[in-house]
C-alpha positions in Angstrom: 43.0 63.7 169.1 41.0 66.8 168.2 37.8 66.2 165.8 39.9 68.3 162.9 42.6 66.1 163.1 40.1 62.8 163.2 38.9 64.2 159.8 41.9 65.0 158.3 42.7 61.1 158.8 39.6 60.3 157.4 39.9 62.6 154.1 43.1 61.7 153.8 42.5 57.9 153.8 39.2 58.4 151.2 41.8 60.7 149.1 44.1 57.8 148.7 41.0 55.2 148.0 39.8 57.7 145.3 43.2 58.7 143.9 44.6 55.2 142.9 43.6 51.7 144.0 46.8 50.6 141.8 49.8 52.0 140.9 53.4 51.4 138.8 56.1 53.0 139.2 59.3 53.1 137.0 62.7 54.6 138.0 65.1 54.3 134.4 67.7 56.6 136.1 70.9 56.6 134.5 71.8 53.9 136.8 69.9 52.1 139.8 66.7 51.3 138.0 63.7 50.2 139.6 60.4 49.5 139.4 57.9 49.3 142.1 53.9 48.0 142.0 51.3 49.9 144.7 48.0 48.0 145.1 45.9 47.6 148.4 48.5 49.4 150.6 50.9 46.6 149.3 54.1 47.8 147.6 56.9 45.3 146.0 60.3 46.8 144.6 62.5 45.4 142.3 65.7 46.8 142.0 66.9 45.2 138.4 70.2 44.6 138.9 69.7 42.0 140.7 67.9 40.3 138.2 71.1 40.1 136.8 73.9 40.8 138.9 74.7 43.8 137.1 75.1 46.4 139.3 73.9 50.0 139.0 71.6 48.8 136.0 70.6 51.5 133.4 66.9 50.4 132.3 66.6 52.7 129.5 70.0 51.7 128.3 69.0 48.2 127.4 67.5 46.6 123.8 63.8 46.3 123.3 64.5 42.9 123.7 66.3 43.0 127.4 63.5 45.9 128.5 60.7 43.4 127.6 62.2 40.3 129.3 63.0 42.5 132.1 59.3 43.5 132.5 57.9 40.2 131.6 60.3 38.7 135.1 59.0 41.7 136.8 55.1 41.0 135.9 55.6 37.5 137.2 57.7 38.4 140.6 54.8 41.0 141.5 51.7 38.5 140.5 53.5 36.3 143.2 53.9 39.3 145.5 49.9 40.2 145.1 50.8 43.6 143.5 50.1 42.9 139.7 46.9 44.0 138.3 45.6 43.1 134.6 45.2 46.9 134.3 47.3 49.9 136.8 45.3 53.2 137.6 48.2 55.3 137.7 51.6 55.1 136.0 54.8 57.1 137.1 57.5 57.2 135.3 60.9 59.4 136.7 62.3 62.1 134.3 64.8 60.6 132.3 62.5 57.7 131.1 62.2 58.2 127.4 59.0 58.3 125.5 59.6 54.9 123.3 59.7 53.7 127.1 57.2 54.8 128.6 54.6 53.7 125.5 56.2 50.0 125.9 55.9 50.2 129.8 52.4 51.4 129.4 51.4 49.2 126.4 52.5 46.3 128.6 51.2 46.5 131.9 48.1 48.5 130.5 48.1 52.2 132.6 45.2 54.1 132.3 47.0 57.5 133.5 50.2 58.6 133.0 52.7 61.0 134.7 55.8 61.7 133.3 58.1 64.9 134.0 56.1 66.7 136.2 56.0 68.0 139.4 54.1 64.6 140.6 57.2 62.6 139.2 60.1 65.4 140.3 63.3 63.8 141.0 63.9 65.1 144.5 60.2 65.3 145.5 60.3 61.4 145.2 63.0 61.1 147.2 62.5 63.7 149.9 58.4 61.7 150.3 60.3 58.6 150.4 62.6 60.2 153.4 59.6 61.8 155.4 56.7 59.5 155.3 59.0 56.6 156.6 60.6 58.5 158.8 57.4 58.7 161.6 57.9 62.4 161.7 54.9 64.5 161.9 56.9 67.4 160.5 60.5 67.9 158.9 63.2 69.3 157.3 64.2 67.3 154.5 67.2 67.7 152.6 67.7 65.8 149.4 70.9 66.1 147.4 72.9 63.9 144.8 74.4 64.0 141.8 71.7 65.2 139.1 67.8 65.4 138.6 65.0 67.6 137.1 64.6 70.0 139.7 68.7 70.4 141.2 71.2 69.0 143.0 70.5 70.1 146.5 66.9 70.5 147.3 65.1 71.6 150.7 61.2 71.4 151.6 59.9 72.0 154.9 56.8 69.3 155.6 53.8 68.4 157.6 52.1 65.6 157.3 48.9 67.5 158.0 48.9 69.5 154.7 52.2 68.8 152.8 53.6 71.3 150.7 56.4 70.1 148.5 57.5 73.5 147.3 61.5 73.8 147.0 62.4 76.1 149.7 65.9 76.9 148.0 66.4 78.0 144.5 67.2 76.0 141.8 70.7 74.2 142.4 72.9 73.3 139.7 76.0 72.0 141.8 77.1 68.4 141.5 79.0 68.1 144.1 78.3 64.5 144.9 79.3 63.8 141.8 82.7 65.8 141.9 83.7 64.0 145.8 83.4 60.8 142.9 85.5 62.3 140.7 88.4 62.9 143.4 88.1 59.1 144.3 88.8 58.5 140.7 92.2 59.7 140.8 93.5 56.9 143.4 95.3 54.4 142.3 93.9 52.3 145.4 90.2 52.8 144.2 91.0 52.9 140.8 93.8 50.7 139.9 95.1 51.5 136.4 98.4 53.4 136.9 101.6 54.3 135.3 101.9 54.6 131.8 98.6 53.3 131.0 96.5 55.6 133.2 98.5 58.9 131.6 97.9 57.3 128.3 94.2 57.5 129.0 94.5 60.6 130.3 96.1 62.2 127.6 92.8 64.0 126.1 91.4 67.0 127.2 88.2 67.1 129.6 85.6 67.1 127.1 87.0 63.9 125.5 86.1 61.1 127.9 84.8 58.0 126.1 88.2 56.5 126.0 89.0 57.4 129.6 89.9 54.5 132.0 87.8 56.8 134.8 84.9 57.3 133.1 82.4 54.7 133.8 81.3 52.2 130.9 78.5 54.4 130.7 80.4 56.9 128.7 80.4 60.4 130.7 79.5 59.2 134.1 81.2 58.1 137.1 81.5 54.5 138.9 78.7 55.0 141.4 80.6 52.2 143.8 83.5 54.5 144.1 82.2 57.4 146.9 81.9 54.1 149.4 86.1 53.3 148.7 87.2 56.6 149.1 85.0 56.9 152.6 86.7 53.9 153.6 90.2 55.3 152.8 89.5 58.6 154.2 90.1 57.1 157.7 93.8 56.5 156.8 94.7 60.1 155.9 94.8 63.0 157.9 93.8 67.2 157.3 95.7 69.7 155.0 94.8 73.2 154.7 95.9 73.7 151.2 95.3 70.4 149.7 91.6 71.3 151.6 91.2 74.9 150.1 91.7 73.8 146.9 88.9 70.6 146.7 86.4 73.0 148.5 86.7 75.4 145.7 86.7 73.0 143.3 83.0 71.7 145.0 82.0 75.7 145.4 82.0 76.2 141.9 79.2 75.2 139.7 79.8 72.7 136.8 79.5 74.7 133.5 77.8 71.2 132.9 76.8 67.9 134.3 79.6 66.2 133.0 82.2 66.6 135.8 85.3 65.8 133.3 85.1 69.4 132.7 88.0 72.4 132.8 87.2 73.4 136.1 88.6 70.0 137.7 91.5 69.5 135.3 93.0 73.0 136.1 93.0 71.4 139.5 93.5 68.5 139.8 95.0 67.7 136.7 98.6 66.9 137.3 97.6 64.0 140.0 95.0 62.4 138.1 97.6 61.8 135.2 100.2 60.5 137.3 97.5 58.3 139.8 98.2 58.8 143.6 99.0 56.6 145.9 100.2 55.6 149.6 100.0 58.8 152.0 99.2 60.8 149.3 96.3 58.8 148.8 94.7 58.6 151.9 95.2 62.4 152.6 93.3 63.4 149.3 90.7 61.4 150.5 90.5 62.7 153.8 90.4 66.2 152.5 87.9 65.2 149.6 85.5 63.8 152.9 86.6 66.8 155.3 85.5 69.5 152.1 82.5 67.5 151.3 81.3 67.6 154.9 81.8 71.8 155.0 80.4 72.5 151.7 77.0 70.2 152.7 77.3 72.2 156.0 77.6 75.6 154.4 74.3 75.2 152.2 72.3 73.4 155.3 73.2 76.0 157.4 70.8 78.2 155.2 67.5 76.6 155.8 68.1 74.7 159.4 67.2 76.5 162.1 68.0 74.4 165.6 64.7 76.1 167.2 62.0 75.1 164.4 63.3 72.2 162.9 63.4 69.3 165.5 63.4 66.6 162.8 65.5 66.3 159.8 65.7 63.8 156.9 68.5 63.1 154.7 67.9 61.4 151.1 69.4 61.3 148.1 72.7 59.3 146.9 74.3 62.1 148.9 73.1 60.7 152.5 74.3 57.6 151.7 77.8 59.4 153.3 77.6 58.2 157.0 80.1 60.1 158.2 78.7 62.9 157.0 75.5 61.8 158.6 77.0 61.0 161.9 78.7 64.7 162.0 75.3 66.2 161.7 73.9 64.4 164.6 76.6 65.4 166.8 76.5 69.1 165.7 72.2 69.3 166.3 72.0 67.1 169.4 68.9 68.9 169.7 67.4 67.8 166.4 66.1 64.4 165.1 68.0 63.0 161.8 66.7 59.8 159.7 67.8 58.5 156.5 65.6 56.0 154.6 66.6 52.8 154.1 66.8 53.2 150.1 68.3 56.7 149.9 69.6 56.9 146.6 67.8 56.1 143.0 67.5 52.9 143.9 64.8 53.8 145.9 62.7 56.2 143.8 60.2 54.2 142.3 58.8 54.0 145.9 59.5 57.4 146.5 57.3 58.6 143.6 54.4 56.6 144.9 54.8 58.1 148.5 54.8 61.9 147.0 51.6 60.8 144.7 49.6 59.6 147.5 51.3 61.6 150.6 51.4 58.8 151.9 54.1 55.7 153.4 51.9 53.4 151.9 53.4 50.3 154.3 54.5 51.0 157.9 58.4 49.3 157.0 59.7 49.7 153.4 62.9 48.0 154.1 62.0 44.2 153.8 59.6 45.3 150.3 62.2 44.1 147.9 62.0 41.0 145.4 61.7 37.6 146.6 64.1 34.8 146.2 64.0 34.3 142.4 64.3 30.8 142.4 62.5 29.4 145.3 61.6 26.4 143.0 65.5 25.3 143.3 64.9 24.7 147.2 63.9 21.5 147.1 66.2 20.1 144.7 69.1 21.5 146.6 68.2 20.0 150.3 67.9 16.5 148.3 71.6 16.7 146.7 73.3 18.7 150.1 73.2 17.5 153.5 71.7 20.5 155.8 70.7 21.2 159.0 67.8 23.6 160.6 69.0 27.0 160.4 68.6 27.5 164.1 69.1 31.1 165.8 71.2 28.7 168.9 73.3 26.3 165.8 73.9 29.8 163.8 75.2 31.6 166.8 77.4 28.4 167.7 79.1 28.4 164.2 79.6 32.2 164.2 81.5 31.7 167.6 83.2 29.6 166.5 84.3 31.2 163.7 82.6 30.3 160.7 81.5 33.0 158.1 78.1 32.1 157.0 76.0 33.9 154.6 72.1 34.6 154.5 69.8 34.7 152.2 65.8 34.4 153.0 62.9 36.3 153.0 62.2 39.3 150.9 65.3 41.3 150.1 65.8 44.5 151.9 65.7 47.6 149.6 68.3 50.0 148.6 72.2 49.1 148.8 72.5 48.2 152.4 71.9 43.9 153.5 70.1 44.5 156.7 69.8 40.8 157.7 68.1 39.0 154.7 70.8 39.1 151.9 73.8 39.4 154.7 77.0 38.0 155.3 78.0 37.3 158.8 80.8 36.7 161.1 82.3 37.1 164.3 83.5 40.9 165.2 85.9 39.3 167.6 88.0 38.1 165.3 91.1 40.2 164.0 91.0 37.6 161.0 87.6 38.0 159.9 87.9 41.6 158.0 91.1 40.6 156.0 89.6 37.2 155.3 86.0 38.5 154.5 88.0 40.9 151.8 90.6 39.0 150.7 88.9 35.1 150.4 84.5 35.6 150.3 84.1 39.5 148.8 87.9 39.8 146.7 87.9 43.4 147.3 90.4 46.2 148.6 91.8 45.2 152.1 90.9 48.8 153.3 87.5 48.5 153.0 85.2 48.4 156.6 82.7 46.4 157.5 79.9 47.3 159.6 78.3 45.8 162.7 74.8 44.5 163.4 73.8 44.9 167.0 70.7 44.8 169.1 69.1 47.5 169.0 68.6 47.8 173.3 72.3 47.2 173.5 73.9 49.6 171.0 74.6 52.3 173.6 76.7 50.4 175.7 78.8 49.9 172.6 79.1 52.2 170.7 78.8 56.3 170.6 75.6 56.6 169.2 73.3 59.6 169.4 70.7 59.5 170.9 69.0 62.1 168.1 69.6 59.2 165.2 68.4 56.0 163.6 70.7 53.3 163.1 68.0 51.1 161.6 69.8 50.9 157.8 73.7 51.8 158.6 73.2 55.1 157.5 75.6 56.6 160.8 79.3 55.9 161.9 79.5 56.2 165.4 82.5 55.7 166.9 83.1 52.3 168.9 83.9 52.7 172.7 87.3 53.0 173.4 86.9 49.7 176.0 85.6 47.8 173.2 87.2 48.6 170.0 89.8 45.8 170.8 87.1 43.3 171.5 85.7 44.3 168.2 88.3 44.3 165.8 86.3 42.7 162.7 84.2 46.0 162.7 86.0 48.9 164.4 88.1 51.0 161.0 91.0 52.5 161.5 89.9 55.4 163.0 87.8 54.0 165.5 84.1 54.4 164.0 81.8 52.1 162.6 79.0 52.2 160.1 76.4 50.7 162.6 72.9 48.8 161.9 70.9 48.3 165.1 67.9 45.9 164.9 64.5 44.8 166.9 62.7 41.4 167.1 59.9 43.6 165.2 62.1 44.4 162.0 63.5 40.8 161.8 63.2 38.2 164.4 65.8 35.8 162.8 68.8 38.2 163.1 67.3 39.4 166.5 67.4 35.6 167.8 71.0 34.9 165.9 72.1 37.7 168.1 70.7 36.7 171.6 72.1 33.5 171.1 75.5 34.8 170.2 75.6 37.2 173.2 74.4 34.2 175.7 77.7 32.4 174.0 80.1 35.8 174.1 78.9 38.0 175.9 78.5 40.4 172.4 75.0 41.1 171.1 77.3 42.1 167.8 78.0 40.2 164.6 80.0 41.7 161.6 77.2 42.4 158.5 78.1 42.9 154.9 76.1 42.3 151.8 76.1 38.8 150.3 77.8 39.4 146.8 81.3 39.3 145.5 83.1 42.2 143.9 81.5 44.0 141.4 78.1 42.1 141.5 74.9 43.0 142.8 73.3 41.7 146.1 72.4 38.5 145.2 68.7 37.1 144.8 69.1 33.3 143.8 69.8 30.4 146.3 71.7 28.6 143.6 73.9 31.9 143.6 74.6 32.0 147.4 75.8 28.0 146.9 78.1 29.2 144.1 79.9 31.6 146.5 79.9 28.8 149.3 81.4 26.5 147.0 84.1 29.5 145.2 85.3 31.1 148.5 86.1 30.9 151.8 82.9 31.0 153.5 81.5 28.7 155.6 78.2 27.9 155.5 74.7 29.6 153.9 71.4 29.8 155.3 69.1 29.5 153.0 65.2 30.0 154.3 65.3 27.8 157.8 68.1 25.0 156.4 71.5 25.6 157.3 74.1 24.3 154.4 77.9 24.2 155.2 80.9 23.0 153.8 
């Protein structure tokens, strides 16, 4: 290392020593709040929907009343987390965070400097330092884009660690286009299931009249978030049409006169099929086209700033890269280029983000396990007294997933952002051509075509499955397809089309998992379980152990861990 890189380590670490020893951070959003605490190059998130269970959580929504017991559980969850300070250095608060807000937030946890819509708290910035300064890349392209914010919709920056210039290469972008491949989803009857008469009765208003709408979200103007992941899944059941194809990629082409997407512009479209609902073939070919035109249009405006001989490293953020198959297609096209996406893409993960763009810094080597603890670790004791259990061995864990049980996890910190990578999971055995149907049908009650994804070691996810070799399959951010010789010993976790939204893990990210895994492979042969979030339709991850024993004791699974004690039915 050269003497001016030696002191640009050492400036940069006095910089962050001078800047802030302690900082909050608040994400209101209009849905995915969070708030995250920064002190001693310690960082906690707390995603508050699962405080509640209430997914996709609007913070500035709420009463005076819910905001202040809301902080008041937060203040306590980061005193036992070592991130809460009597008085915060630095506050950041995201741009749609109101100014009643932000005097309550501040009031309460006593910040001594605020930011608050400006180029430190920029929407995209947040997440694009989120992306690159957990990605291990000295230098990037990073590509944020989702439905809304400050500064755009699509936004590209160009960075080096060295001396990191967050200036929007790409003008302003006014284009929600995430938000319109939601809208499309909205019109299946599959993913959204009103129909008939009662869905053209909704329907009957024009497109600025949407508070009565049965596809508007109950958040009046805005769109299910939890949609874009349903019509993905059924995407894989339909198959190309150029005209049905022409006309959704002009549809995302043209700007929104507004960032309400019920607007003229889709109803002159799409109209006619939204008021009747579609269904069957129809379906699944909409949605295929809806995926297929998503994919070009993201190609179209990428293809402006990548260039395959300067940029060897590229990071996707925003709700946007939350699309894996998008994601996957990229890594295929640019073998020659590096792609990451953070564990915490979307809003969810901005409150972090913001941090990491104030301090140019990743703060902690691994975001991903920085979530809130279990919120009632209290409860342990008194359950192990009133349930028999065993010791939630990686060897007894591995024997009751071969034999197939479905068991659920929850210990540790939670993971952040919207993917259960190993502390908030449900697992089973991919083996089994029962455990998807039952895993829908009987533990998560949602739609049969839904995938789920495997978890597999990280040494051994070649051999498996397609991956690139350009990629990171740390947070299921990729569908690579499964080998063709394996996708009938994988059932549980191969979709219909032969991919698979893969999580590869280490002994270094989570030695529990790692261990279940090498114990299932010395039984089967297959360093591969089935992963999906522990929660039941239409709740958040869950946080509680008390929670994880009311799904054992409602459903069809098995068994839970909970910490090292194994409970089962």
């Amino acid at each position: 290392m050269d003497g001016g890189a030696i002191l640009r380590r050492v400036l940069k670490t006095l910089v962050f020593k001078y800047m802030a020893k302690s900082i909050l951070s608040l994400c209101t959003a209009y849905h995915d709040s969070n708030l995250s605490a920064c002190v001693d190059k310690k960082v906690s998130t707390i995603e508050f929907e699962r405080l509640f269970g209430n997914r996709y959580l609007a913070f500035e929504r709420l009463s005076v009343e819910k905001k202040i017991g809301l902080l008041t559980y937060a203040r306590e969850i980061f005193k036992r987390a070592q991130v809460f300070c009597a008085e915060y250095d630095v506050g950041l608060f995201d741009w749609v965070t109101s100014k009643e807000t932000l005097g309550m937030v501040q009031d309460f946890f006593h910040i001594k400097e605020i930011h608050h819509q400006d180029d430190v708290t920029s929407h995209h910035k947040g997440h694009a330092a989120a992306a690159f300064y957990s990605s291990g890349f000295d230098q990037a392209l990073v590509v944020s884009h989702d439905g809304g914010g400050n500064d755009g919709t699509f936004c590209v920056f160009d960075l080096d660690k060295n001396s990191p210039n967050f200036t929007q290469l790409n003008p302003y972008t006014d284009n929600h286009f995430s938000t319109k491949y939601c809208m499309m989803a909205r019109c299946i009857t599959e993913i959204q299931p009103t129909s008939g008469s009662a869905m053209r009765q909704c329907l009957q208003h024009n497109a600025h009249e949407t508070s009565s709408s049965s596809l508007a979200h109950r958040r009046l103007n805005e769109i299910e978030q939890g949609v874009a992941g349903k019509l993905m899944g059924l995407a894989a059941y339909g198959s190309f049409d150029q005209n049905l194809f022409n006309l959704i990629i002009d549809y995302f082409r043209n700007p929104n006169p507004s960032a309400n997407p019920y607007n003229p512009l889709f109803w002159n479209a799409f109209g006619d099929i939204a008021r009747a609902g579609v269904t069957g073939q129809a379906a699944y070919n909409l949605a295929f086209n809806t995926q297929c035109a998503f994919e070009e249009h993201f190609l179209e405006l990428f293809g402006q700033y990548f260039n395959t001989h300067t940029h060897q490293n590229v990071c996707l953020t925003g709700g946007g890269a939350l699309n894996v198959v998008l994601n996957e297609r990229l890594s295929k096209v640019y073998p020659g280029s590096n792609f990451f996406v953070p564990s915490s893409p979307g809003d969810s993960g901005l409150s972090y983000g913001m941090i990491a763009h104030y301090l140019k810094d990743a703060v902690v080597p691994e975001i991903m396990y920085q979530g809130c603890e279990v919120l009632d670790q209290n409860s342990l004791s008194d359950i192990l007294m009133s349930r028999p259990w065993k010791k939630a061995t990686p060897e007894l864990i591995a024997k009751e997933l071969a034999a197939g049980k479905i068991i659920g996890v929850c210990r540790g910190n939670s993971e952040t952002g919207p993917r259960a990578l190993g502390n908030r999971s449900i697992l089973a055995d991919p083996r089994s051509h029962q455990a998807k149907d039952m895993l829908n049908s009987k533990v998560k009650f949602r739609e049969w075509y839904r995938p789920f994804a495997p978890i597999c070691k990280e040494e051994s996810a070649h051999t498996f499955f397609e991956t690139s070799r350009n990629a990171s399959y740390r947070y299921m951010s990729f569908s690579p397809p499964v080998r063709k010789e394996y996708q009938e010993v994988l059932p549980a976790v191969t979709h219909i089309d032969g991919s698979s939204r893969l999580q590869t893990i280490s002994a270094a990210q989570n030695q529990f998992i790692y261990d279940v895994l090498n114990e299932f492979e010395k039984l089967t042969e297959v360093p591969i379980l089935v992963n999906t979030s522990f929660n039941t339709k239409g709740k958040a991850i869950l946080s509680r152990y008390l929670t994880a024993l009311q799904v054992l004791d409602s459903t069809e699974l098995d068994g839970v861990v909970l910490e090292d004690f194994y409970i089962s039915k």
